[in-house]
C-alpha positions in Angstrom: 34.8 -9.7 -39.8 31.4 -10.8 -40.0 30.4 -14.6 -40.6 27.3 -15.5 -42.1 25.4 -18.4 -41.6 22.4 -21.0 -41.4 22.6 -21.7 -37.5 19.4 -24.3 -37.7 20.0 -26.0 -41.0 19.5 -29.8 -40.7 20.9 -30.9 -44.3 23.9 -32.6 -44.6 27.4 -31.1 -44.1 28.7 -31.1 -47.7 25.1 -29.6 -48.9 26.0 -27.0 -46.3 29.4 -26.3 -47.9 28.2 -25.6 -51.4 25.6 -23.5 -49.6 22.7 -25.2 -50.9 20.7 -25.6 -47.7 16.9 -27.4 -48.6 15.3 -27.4 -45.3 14.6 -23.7 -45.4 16.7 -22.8 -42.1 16.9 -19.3 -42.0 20.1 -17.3 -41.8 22.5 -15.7 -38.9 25.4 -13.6 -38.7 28.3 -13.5 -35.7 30.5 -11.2 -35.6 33.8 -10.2 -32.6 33.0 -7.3 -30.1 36.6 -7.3 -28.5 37.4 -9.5 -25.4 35.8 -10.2 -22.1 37.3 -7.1 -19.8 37.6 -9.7 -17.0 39.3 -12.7 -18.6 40.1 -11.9 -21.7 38.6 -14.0 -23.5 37.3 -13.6 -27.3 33.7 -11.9 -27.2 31.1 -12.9 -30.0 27.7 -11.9 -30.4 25.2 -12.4 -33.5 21.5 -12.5 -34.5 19.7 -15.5 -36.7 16.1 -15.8 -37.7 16.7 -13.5 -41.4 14.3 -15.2 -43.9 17.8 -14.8 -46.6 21.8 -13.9 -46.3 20.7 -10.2 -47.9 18.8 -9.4 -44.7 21.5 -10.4 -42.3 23.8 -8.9 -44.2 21.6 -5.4 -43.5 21.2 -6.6 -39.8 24.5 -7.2 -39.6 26.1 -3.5 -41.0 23.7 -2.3 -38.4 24.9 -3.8 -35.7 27.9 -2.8 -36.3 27.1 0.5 -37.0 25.7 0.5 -33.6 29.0 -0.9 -31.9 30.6 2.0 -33.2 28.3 4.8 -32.2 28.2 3.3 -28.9 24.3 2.5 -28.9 24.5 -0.9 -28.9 22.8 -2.4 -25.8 23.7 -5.9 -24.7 20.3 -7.2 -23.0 20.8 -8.8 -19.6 19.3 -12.9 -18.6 18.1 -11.7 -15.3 14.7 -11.9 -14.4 11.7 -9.4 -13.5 11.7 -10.1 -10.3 15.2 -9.8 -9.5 15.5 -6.3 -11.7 12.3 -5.2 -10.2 14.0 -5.5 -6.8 16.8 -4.3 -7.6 14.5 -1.3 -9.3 12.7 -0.8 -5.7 15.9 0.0 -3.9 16.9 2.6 -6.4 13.7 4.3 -6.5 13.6 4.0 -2.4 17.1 5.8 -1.9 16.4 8.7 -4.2 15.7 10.1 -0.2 12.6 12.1 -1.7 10.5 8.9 -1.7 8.0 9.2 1.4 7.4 5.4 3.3 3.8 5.4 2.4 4.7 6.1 -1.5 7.6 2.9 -1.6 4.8 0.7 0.2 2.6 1.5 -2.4 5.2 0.7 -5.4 6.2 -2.7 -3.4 2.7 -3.9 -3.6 2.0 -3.1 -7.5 5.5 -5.0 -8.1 4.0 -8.0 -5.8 1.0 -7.6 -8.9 3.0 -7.7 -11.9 5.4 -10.8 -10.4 2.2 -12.7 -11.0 2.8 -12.4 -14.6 6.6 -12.2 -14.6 9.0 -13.1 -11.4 10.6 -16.0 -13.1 10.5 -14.5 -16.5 14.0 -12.5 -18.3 13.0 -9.1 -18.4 14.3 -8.9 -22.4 11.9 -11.8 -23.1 8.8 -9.9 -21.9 6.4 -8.7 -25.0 4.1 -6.1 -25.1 1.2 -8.7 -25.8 2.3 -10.7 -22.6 2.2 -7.0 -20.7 -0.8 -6.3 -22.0 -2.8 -9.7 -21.5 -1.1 -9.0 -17.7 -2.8 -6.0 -17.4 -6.4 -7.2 -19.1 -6.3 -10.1 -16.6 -5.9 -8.0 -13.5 -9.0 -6.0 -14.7 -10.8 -9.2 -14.7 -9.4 -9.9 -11.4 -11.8 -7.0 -10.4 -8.6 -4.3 -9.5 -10.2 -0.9 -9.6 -9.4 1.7 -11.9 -6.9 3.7 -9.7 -5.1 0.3 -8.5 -5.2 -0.1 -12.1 -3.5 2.7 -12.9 -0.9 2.5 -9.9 0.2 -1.5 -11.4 1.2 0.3 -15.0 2.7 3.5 -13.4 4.7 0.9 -11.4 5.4 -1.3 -14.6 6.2 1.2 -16.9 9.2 2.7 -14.1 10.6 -0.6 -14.0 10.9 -1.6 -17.5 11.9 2.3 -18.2 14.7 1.8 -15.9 16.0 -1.1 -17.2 16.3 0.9 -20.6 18.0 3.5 -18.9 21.0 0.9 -17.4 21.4 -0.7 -21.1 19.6 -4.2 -19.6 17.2 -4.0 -22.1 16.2 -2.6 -25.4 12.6 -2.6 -25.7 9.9 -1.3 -23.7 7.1 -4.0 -23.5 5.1 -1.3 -21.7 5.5 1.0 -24.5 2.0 0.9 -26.3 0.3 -0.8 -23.2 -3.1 0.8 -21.8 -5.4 0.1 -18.9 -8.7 -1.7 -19.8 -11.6 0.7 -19.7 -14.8 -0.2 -17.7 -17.6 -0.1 -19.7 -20.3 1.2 -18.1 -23.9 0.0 -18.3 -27.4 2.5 -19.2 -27.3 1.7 -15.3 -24.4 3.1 -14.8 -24.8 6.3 -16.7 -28.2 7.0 -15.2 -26.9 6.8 -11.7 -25.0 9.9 -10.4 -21.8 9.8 -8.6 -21.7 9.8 -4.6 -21.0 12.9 -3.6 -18.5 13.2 -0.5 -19.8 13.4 3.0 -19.8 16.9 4.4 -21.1 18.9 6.9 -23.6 21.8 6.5 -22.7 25.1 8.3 -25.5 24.6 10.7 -23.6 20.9 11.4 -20.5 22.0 11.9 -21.3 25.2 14.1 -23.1 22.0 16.4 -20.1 19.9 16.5 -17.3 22.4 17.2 -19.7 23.8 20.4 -19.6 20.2 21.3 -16.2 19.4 20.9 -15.7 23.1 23.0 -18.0 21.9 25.6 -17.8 18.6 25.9 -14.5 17.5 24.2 -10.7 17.1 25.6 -8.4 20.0 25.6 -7.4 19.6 22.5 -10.4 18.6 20.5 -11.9 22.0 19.8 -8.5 23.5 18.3 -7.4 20.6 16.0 -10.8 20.3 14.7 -11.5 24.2 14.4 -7.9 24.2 12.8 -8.8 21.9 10.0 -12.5 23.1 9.3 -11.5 26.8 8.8 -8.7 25.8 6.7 -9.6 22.6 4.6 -6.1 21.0 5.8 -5.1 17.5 5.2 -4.9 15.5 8.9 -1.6 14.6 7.9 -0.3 18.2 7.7 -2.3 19.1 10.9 -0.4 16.2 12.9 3.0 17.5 11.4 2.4 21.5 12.0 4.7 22.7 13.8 4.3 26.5 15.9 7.5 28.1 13.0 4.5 27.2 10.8 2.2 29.7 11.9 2.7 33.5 11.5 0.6 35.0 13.7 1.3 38.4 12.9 0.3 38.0 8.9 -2.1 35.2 9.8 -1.3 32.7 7.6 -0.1 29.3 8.2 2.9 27.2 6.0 2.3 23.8 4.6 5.8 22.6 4.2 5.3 18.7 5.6 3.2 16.2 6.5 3.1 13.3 9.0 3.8 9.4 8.5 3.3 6.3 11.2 1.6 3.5 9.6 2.3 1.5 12.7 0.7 4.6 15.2 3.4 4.0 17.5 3.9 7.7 18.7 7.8 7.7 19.0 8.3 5.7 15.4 7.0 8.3 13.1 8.4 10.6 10.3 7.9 13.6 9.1 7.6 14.4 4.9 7.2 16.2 2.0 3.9 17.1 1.3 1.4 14.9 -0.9 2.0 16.9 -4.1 4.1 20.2 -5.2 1.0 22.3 -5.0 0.6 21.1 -1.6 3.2 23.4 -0.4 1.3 26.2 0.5 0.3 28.9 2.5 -3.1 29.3 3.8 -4.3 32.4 5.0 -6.9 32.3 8.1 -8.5 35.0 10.9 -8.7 36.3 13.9 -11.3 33.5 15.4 -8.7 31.0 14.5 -5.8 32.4 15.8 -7.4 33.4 19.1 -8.1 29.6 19.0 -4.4 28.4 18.4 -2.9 31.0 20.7 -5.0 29.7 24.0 -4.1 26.2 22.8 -0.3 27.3 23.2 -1.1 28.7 27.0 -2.5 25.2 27.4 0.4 23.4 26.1 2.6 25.3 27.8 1.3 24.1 31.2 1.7 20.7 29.9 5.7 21.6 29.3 6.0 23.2 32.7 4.0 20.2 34.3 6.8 17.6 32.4 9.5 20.5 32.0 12.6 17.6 31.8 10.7 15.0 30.0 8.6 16.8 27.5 9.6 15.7 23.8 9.8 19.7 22.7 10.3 19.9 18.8 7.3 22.4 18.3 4.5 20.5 17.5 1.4 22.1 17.6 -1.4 19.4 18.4 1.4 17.3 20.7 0.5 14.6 22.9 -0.2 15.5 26.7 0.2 12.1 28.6 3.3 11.5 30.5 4.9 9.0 29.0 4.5 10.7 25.1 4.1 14.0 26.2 5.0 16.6 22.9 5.1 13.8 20.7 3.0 14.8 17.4 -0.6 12.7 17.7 -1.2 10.1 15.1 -4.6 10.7 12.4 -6.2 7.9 14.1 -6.1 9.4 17.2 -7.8 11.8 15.8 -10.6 10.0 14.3 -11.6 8.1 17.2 -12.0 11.7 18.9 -14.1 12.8 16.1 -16.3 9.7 15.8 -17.1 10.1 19.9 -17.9 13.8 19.7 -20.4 13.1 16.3 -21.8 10.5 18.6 -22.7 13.1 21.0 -25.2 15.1 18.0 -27.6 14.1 15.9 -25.0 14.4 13.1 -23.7 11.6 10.4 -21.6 9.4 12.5 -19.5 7.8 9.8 -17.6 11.4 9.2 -14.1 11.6 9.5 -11.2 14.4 9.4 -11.4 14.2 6.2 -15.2 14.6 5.9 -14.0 18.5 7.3 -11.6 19.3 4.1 -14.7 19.0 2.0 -17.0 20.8 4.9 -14.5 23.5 4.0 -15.0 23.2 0.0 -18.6 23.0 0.3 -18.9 26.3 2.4 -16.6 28.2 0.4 -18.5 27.9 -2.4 -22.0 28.2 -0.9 -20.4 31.7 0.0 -19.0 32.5 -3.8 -15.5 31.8 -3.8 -14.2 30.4 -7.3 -13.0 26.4 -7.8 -9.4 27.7 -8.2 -8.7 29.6 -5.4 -10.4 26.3 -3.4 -7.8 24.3 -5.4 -5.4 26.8 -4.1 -6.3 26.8 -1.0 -7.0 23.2 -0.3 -3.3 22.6 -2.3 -5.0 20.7 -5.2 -4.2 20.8 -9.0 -7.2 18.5 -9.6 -9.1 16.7 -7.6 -12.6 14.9 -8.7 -14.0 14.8 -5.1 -13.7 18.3 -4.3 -14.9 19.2 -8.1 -17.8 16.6 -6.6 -18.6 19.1 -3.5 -18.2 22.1 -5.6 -20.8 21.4 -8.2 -23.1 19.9 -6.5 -23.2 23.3 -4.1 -23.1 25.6 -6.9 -25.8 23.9 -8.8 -28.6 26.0 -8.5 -26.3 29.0 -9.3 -25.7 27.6 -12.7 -29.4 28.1 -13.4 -29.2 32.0 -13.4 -27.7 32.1 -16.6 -30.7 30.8 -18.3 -32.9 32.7 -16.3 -31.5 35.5 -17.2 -31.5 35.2 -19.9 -35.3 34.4 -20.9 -36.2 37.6 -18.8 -33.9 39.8 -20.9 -35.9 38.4 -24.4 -39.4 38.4 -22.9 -38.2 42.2 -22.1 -38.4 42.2 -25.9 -41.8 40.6 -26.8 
């Protein structure tokens, strides 16, 4: 049975009594919810702050009508920063998580327990979220940090909904602060990404052939001719390639934020539509198959030490000898080979996935089969590289088209 109440009124017992309250406290109700499973113990639980007894008498059938369905959620006193630990270690053992991604989620929490560590989670409003958010654009976060901070926030308070801690989402209506952008701003184009031009390239693969170590002219030829990610080049493994159909499988890609070569891990790729296969030719595959001669001297040469699990660009010095190389490796290799050319030092690996866009559509080949290839759904770079190639292409239409009416005059 439900008992209704004043639980702030300040007037004096016996004006309490006759119910004729004149401080204007508002009114409460408490009701049982059955006894503590633990102790036994009675169980009570009510809500005050109803401007009359009419609209805690509604509250109250509601409640109840909630105990009974089963909906009623009884919030939790612990704190953000205890729940969003707690919410870190869940979303960590799903065992689909990559290292990079969790490290990523750790340091947005770090951001919002700013705003929140010491704070309940069910006293957290949507205005407080939302000043948090406002404040860390002022801070000067960019937009895609930005972004990452609410992603992060919104999991955490979502999964606190999901366990019953919680009933409202103060994340629910939040948004991330737009940049308003100046006449400056507007005039000015974007950057687009570094590439190479054919001419560049054709330069600094003979230079890497000529000049480079063994295995400089196949990783690099590998991920020019088939836009790969250097992470998925370092985790390619020889089951990968199908040198009969000429195609290679994207299935992985490789992790060591550390670059110590015997603590990495291998992945699933960046995104679903990196899972892909990408077809390539005879020049490349002539490439990789004299790279496996190669490397199989360098297994005779350490027959019982050699780390063999298949890696395709493995390392070749004693003491590591088949362990998969490590991106930076790679860079360093690439930044001494551009220093040996007249060509942009400041290139990297990646610099050669959007060599590869850039070339495949100075030769025709549509955005999406790019996309395809390069295992994108969207990406703004490579739309960057794309249009700025095909630019002068998109003035045939209008040329065109004025020939075919002064055809009429």
């Amino acid at each position: 049975m439900a008992h209704y109440y004043r639980p702030r009124c300040k007037c004096p017992k016996e004006m309490k009594e006759k119910n004729k309250c004149k401080c204007g406290a508002t009114w409460g109700f408490m009701i049982d919810i059955g006894n503590d499973p633990k102790t036994g113990e009675r169980r009570q639980r009510g809500r005050s702050g109803f401007k009359n007894i009419k609209e805690a008498r509604i509250a109250c059938a509601k409640f109840i009508t909630e105990l009974n369905k089963g909906t009623y959620v009884e919030e939790t006193d612990i704190n953000f920063e205890e729940f969003s630990n707690q919410w870190l270690s869940m979303y960590e053992s799903t065992g689909t998580r990559k290292p990079g991604t969790v490290r990523v989620r750790q340091k947005e929490r770090l951001r919002l327990l700013d705003y929140f560590a010491k704070l309940k989670l069910k006293s957290i409003t949507r205005k407080q979220y939302q000043d948090a958010l406002n404040d860390l654009k002022e801070r000067g976060y960019a937009k895609q940090t930005m972004n990452g901070i609410h992603v992060t926030g919104r999991m955490i308070f979502k999964k606190a909904i999901e366990l019953e801690l919680l009933i409202k989402d103060p994340t629910e209506f939040a948004y991330v602060p737009r940049e308003q952008k100046t006449v400056e701003d507007l005039e000015n184009k974007r950057e687009i990404p570094k590439y190479l031009e054919k001419e560049e390239l054709a330069l600094f693969l003979a230079t890497a052939e000529q000049h480079g170590l063994d295995r400089d002219h196949p990783v690099f030829v590998t991920l020019a001719y088939t836009g790969m990610r250097i992470g998925e080049l370092c985790a390619l493994k020889w089951k990968d390639i199908d040198f009969e159909t000429g195609s290679i499988n994207i299935t992985k890609t490789y992790y060591n934020p550390k670059n110590n070569i015997k603590k990495y891990s291998l992945g699933p790729p960046k995104t679903k539509a990196s899972e892909r296969v990408i077809e390539i030719d005879e020049d490349v595959l002539d490439v990789l198959k004299a790279h496996k001669k190669h490397q199989n001297k360098i297994k005779m040469q350490y027959r019982d030490s050699y780390y063999d699990k298949d890696f395709v660009f493995a390392e070749e010095g004693k003491n590591y000898a088949g362990y998969p190389t490590y991106p930076k490796k790679f860079e360093n290799r690439m930044e001494t080979l551009l220093k040996m050319t007249d060509v942009n030092h400041e290139l990297t690996p990646h610099s050669l996935r959007h060599t590869h866009t850039s070339l495949l559509a100075e030769i025709g080949i549509s955005l999406d089969q790019i996309m395809d290839r390069l295992g994108h759904v969207d990406d703004r770079q490579t739309k960057l590289v794309y249009n700025h190639v095909t630019k002068p292409r998109k003035k045939e239409p209008a040329h065109k088209f004025s020939e075919l009416m002064r055809g009429l005059r």
